[in-house]
C-alpha positions as CSV (number, residue, x, y, z in Angstrom):
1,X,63.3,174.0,144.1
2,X,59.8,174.2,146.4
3,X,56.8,176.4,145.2
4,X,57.5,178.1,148.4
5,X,61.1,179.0,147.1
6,X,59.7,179.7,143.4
7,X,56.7,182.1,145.0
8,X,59.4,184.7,146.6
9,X,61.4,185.0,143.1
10,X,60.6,187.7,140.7
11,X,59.9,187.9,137.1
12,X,63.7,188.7,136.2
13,X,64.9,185.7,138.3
14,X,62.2,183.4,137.0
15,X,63.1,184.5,133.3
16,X,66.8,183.5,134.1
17,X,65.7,180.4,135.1
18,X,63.8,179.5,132.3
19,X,66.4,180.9,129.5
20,X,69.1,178.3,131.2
21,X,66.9,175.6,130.7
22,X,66.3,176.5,127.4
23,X,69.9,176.2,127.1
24,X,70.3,172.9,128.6
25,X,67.7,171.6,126.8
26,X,69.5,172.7,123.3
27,X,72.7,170.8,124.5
28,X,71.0,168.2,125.2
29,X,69.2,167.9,121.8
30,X,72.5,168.7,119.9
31,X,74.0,165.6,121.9
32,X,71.2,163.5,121.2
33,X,71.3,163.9,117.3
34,X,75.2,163.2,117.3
35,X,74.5,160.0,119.2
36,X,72.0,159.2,117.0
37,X,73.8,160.1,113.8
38,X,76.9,157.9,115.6
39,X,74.6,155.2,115.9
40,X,72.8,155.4,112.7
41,X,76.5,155.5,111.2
42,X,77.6,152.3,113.1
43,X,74.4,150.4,112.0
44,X,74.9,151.0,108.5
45,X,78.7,149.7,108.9
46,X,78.0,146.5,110.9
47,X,75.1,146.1,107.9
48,X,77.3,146.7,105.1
49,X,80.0,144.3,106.6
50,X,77.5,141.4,108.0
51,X,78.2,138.6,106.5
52,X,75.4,135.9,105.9
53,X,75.6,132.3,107.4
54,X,77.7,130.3,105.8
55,X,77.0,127.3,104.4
56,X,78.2,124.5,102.5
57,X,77.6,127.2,99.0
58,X,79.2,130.0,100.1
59,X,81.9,128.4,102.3
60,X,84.5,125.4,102.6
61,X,81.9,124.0,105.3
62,X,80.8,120.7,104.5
63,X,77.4,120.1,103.8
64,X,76.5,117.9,106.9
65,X,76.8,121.2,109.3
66,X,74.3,122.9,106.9
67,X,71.2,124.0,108.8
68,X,68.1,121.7,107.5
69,X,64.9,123.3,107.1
70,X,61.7,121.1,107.7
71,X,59.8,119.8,104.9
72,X,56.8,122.0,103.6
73,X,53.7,119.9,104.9
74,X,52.0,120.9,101.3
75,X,54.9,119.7,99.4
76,X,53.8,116.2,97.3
77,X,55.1,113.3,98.0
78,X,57.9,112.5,95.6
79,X,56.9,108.8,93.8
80,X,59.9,106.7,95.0
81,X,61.1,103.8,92.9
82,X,61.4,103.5,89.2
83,X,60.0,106.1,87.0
84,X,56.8,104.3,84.7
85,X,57.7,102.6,81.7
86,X,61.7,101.9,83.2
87,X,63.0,98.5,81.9
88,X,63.1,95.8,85.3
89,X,66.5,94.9,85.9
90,X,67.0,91.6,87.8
91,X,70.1,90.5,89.4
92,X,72.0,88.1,87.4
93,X,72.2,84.3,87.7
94,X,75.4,83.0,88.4
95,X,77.0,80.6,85.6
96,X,78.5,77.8,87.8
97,X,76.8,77.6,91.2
98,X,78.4,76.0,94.3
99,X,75.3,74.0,95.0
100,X,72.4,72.7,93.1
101,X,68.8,72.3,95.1
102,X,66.8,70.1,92.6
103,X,62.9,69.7,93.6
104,X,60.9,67.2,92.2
105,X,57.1,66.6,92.4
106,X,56.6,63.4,93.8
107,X,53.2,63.1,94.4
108,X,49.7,64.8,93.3
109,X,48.5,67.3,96.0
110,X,44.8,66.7,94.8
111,X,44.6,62.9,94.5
112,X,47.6,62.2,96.0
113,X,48.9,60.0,93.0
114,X,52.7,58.9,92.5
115,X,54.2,61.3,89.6
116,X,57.3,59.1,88.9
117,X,56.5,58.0,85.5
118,X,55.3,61.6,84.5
119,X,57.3,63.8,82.5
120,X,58.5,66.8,83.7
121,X,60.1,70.2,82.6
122,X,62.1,73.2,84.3
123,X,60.0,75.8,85.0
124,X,61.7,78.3,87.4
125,X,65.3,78.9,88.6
126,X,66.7,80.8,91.9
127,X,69.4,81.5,93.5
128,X,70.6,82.1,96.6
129,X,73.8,84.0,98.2
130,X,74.4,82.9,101.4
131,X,77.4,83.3,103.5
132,X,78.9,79.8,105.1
133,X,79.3,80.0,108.9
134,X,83.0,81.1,109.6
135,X,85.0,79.8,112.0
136,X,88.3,80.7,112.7
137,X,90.5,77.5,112.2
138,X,93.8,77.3,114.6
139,X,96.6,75.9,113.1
140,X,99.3,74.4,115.4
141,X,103.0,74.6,114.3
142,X,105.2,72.1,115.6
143,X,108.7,72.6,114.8
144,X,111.5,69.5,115.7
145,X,114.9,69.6,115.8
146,X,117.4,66.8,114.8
147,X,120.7,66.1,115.7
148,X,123.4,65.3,112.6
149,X,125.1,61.7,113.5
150,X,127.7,63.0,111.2
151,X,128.9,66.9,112.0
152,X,126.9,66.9,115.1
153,X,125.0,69.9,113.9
154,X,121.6,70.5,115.3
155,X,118.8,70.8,112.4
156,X,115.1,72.4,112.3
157,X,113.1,72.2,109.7
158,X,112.0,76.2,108.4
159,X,108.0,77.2,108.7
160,X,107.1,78.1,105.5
161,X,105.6,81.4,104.7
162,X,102.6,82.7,106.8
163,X,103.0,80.0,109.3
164,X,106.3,80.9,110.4
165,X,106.9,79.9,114.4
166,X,106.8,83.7,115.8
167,X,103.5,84.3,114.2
168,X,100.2,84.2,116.4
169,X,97.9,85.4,114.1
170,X,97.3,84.9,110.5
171,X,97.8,87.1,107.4
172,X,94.0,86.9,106.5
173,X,92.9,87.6,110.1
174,X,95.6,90.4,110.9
175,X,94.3,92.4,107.3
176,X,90.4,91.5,108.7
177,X,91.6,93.7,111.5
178,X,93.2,96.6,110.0
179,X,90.4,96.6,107.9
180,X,88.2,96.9,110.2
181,X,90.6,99.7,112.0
182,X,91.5,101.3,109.2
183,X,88.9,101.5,106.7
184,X,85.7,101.2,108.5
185,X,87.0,103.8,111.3
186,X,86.2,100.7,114.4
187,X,87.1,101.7,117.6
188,X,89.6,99.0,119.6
189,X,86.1,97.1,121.5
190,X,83.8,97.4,118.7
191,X,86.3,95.2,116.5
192,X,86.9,92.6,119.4
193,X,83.4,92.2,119.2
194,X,83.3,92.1,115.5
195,X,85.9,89.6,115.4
196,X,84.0,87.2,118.5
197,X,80.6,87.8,116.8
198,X,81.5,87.1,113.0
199,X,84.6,84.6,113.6
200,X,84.7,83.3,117.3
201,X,88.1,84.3,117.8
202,X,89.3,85.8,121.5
203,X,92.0,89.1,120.7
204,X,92.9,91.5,123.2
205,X,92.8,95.4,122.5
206,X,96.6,94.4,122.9
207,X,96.7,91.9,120.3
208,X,95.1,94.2,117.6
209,X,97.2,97.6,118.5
210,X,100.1,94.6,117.7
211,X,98.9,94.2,114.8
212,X,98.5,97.8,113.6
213,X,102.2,98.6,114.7
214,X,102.8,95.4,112.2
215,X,100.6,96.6,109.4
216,X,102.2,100.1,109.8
217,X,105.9,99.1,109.9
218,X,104.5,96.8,106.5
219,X,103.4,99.7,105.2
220,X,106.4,102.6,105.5
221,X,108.6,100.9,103.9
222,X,105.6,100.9,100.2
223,X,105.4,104.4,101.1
224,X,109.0,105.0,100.0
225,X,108.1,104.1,96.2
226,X,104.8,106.0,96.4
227,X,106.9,109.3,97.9
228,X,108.9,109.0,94.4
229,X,106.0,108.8,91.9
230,X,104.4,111.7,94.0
231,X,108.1,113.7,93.2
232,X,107.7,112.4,89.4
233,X,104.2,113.7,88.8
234,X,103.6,115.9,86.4
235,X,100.0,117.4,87.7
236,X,99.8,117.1,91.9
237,X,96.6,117.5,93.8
238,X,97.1,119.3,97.1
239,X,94.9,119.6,100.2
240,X,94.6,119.8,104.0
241,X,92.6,118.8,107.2
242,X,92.8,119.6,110.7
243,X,93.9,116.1,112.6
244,X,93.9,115.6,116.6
245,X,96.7,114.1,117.7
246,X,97.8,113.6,121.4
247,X,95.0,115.8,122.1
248,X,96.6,118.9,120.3
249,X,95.9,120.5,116.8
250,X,97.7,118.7,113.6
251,X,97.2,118.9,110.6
252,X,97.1,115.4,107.5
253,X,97.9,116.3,104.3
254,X,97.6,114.8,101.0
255,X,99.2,114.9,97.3
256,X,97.5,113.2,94.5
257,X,98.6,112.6,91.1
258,X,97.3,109.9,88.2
259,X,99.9,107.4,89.4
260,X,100.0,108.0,93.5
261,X,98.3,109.2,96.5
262,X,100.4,110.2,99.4
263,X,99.4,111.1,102.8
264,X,101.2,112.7,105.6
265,X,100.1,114.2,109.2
266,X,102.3,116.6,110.8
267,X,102.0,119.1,113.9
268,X,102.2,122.5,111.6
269,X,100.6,123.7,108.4
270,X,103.5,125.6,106.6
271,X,104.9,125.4,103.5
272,X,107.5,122.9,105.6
273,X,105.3,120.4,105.1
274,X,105.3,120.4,101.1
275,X,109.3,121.2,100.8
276,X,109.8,118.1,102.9
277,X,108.0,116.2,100.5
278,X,108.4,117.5,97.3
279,X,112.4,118.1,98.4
280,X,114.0,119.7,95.0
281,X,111.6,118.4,93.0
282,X,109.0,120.5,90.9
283,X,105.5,119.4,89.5
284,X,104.5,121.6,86.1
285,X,101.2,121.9,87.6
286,X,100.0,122.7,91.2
287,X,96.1,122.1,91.8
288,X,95.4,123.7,95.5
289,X,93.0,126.3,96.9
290,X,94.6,129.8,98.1
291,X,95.8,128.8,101.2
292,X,99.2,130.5,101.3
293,X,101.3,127.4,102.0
294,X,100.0,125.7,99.0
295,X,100.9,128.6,96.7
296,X,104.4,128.7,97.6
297,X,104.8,124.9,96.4
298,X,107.3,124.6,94.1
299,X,105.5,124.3,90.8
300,X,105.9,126.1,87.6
301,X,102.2,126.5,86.9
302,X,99.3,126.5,89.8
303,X,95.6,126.1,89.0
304,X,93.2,127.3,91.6
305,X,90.5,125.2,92.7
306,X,87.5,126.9,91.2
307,X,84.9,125.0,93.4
308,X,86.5,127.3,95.6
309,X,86.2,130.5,94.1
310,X,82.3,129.6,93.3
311,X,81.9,129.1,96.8
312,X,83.8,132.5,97.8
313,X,82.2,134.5,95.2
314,X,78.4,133.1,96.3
315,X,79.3,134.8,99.6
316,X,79.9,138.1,98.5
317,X,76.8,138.1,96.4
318,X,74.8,137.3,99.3
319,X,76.5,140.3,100.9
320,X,76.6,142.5,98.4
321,X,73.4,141.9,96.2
322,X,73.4,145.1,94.4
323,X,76.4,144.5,93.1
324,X,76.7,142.9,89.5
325,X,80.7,142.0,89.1
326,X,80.6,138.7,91.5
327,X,78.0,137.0,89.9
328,X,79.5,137.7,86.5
329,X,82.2,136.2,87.3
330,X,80.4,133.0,88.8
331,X,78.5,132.4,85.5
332,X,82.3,132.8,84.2
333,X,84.3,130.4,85.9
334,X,80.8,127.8,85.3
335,X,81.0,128.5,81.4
336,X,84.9,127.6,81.7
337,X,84.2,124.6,83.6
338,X,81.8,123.3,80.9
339,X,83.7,124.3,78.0
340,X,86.4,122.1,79.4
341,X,84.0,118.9,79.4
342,X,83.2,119.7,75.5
343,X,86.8,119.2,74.7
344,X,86.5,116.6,72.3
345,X,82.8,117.1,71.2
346,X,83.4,120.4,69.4
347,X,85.9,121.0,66.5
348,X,89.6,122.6,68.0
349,X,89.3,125.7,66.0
350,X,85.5,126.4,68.0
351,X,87.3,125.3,71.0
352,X,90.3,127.9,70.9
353,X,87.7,130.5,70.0
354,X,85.6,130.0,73.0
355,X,88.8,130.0,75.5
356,X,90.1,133.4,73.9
357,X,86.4,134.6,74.8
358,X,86.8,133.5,78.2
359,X,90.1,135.2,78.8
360,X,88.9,138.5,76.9
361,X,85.7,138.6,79.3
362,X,87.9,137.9,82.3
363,X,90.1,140.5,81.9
364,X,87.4,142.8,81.0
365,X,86.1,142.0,84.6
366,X,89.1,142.0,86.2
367,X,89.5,146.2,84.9
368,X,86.5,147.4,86.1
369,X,86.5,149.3,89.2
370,X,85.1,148.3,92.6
371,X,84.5,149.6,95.8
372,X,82.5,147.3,97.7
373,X,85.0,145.5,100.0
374,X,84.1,141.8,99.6
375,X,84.1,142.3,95.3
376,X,87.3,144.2,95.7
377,X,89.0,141.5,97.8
378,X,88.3,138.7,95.1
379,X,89.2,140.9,92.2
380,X,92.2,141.5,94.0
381,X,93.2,137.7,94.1
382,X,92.0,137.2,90.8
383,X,94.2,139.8,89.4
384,X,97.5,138.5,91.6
385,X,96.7,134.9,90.2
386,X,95.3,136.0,87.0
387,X,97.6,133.0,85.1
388,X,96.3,130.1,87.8
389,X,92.6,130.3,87.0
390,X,92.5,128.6,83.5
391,X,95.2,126.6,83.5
392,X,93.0,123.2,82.9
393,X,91.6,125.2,79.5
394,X,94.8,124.2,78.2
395,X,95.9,120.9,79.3
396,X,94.1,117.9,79.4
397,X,95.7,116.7,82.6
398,X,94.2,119.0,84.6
399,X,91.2,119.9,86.7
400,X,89.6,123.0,87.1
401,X,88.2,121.8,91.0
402,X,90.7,120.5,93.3
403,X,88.1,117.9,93.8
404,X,90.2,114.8,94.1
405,X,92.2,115.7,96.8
406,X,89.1,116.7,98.9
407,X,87.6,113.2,98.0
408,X,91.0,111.2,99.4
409,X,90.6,113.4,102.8
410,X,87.2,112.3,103.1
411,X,87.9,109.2,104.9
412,X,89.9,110.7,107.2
413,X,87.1,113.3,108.5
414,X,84.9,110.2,109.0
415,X,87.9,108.7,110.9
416,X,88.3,111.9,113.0
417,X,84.9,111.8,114.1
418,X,84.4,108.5,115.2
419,X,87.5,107.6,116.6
420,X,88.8,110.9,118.1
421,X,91.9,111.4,118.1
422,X,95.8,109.3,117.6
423,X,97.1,108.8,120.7
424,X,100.8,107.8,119.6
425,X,103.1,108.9,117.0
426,X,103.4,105.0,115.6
427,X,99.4,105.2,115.0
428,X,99.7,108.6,113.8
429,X,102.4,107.3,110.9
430,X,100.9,104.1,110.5
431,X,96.9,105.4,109.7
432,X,98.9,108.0,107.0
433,X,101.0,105.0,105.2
434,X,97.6,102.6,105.0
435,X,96.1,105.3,104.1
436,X,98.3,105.9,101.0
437,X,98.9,102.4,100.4
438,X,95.3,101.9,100.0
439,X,94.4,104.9,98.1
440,X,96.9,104.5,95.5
441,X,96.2,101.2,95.0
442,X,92.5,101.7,94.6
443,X,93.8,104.1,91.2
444,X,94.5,100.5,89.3
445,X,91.2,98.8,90.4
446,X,92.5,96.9,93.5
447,X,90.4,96.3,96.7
448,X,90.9,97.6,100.0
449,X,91.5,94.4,101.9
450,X,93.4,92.7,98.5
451,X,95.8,95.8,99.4
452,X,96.2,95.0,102.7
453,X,96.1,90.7,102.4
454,X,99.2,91.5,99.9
455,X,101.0,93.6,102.5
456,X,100.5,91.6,105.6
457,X,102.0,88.2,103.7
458,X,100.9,84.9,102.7
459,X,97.6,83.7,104.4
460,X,98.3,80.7,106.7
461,X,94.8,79.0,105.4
462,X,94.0,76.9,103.3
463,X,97.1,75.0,104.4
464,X,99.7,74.6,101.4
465,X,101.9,71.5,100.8
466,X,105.4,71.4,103.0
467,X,108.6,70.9,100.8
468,X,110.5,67.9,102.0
């Protein structure tokens, strides 16, 4: 409206049109403050259910994805080496050495006199570990065939054992390369190079996926016994990882028990997986976290990994700090976890006493009543699985953490990153059986590449005598 227009209105008009903007203005306040009161309302939620970022203490993420801060630039320089006053430790001298150096002075380095009729004592010994330059030898077969003057009967006389006449490459050279492969996560080029650099021997990419299938094939049929001391254990450690196979989502699993480790990679992570394994067996005790498939395994007793819980319950303390009840329970499950390392030190009867307080405090915890979402979620769990969380306060055969399964998947994360992903279903099988083979044969002391010499046959060098 002009001033021209607002000059010919009178006072009743003009008071009209100011009591309707006074109106307006009123809804427009009234909307304002419920927008605001909305908003207010939505703040508080998305604060209330913010979580914090996770890390490696209040999640399963591992540690390496942890966000590093920089280093204070007033922080003091920590003193590295031995603390003052430690006791030196020197490396050992070897009893029988291959090779003896013996240096004798000869002449005077002042006056230059002959020092052979001077008598002379040891005064200093050193030795020194050198490797010898390898060199792959080539061993050449040749095999002749005889005709019988009697039957007529043709004869051949049989290769014995690691040099047999369809062999190319040697046991000690084909383990050298699943080694390489296997345990030190080497792509395909970087062990041709390995084995040109360190050995001078030419292989294809070919040549070692040969010998993989080989070593695989070796190895499924070893898996079989360690399927049935995994079926046999009393106590089984239970875990999972995401694989990549084909370019598509799988998934390795792994059970480990005092006598066996057993790994398996398949496309799905159901409860499938464990039945197919475990078949109508049952272990007494399963050790897992709270995945759903793993507590479904067929066990008459579960223990839940408590690292776990630690983790789970850190998280809702950071997102609830107000709030008492997870933190309680924290310092709970960490007193449980070293009472069970004093089993032994302390006397039974204080032992027994301290596990009935534990159990008494728990359920004390367990009964009080929460609200906050993220405290009421754990308590729920906690109260579903009240008879899975001190299991290992009772037997000695079992953990409270789920710790050893984690530490046999380990590997395989490393292998995941570096090499990517399988890209057959033989490789696939084949890196799970090494895998076990190894693993359970590290639990009685052996060596990787012992493991994998004794699978892959008798070494063709050095040569052994041919029976007439």
């Amino acid at each position: 409206m002009s001033q021209d227009e607002l000059e010919q209105l009178s006072k009743q008009e003009f008071i009209e049109i100011i009591l309707r903007q006074h109106q307006q203005i009123e809804d427009l306040m009234e909307a304002y403050k419920k927008l605001k009161a909305d908003h207010e309302a939505l703040l508080m939620k998305f604060e209330h259910n913010r979580k914090p970022p996770t890390n490696s203490g209040n999640s399963s993420q591992p540690p390496s994805k942890d966000q590093k801060k920089n280093k204070p630039k007033d922080k003091r320089k920590r003193h590295h080496g031995p603390p003052k006053g430690h006791e030196k430790h020197e490396r050992e001298l070897v009893a029988n050495p291959d090779k003896i150096i013996e240096l004798h002075a000869e002449n005077c380095t002042k006056c230059q006199c002959k020092l052979e009729q001077e008598a002379e004592k040891l005064v200093r010994v050193n030795q020194i570990t050198e490797l010898p330059e390898i060199q792959a030898q080539v061993i050449e077969v040749r095999q002749y065939e005889k005709v019988c003057s009697h039957c007529g009967e043709k004869q051949r006389a049989q290769a014995p054992d690691g040099l047999e006449m369809g062999r190319s490459f040697g046991a000690r050279l084909e383990s050298t390369v699943v080694y390489y492969r296997q345990e030190q996560h080497m792509s395909y080029q970087r062990t041709q190079q390995a084995l040109q650099n360190l050995y001078g021997v030419e292989i294809s990419q070919g040549g070692i996926d040969g010998i993989m299938q080989k070593a695989g094939e070796k190895a499924a049929q070893a898996v079989k016994e360690i399927e049935a001391r995994i079926k046999q254990s009393k106590v089984i450690h239970c875990d999972e990882t995401s694989s990549r196979v084909g370019g598509n989502n799988w998934w390795e699993w792994v059970f480990c028990s005092t006598q066996a480790v057993l790994h398996v990679i398949r496309f799905n992570r159901s409860k499938d997986v464990i039945q197919d394994v475990m078949g109508n067996h049952q272990a007494e005790v399963w050790v897992s976290d709270c995945y759903s498939a793993q507590m479904k395994a067929p066990a008459h007793q579960r223990q839940l990994c408590l690292a776990h819980q630690l983790r789970n319950l850190q998280a809702a303390v950071e997102i609830e700090p107000s709030i008492p009840w997870a933190k309680a329970m924290q310092v709970l499950f960490r007193y449980a976890i070293h009472l069970q390392k004093q089993r032994g030190v302390i006397s039974s009867e204080e032992y027994k006493l301290q596990v009935a307080r534990i159990e008494r405090h728990c359920d004390r915890l367990l009964a009080r009543k929460l609200t906050q979402p993220h405290s009421r979620r754990l308590q729920k769990r906690y109260l579903k699985y009240r008879q899975s969380l001190f299991v290992f306060l009772y037997r000695e055969d079992v953990s409270p953490t789920n710790n050893v399964a984690e530490r046999a998947l380990r590997p395989s994360v490393v292998h995941r990153k570096v090499i990517g992903c399988f890209r057959s279903d033989w490789g696939v099988k084949a890196f799970a059986d090494l895998a076990s083979l190894i693993d359970t044969a590290e639990l009685s002391g052996r060596y990787a590449f012992q493991t994998l010499l004794d699978l892959m046959g008798t070494p063709s060098y050095p040569l052994l005598p041919i029976s007439p």
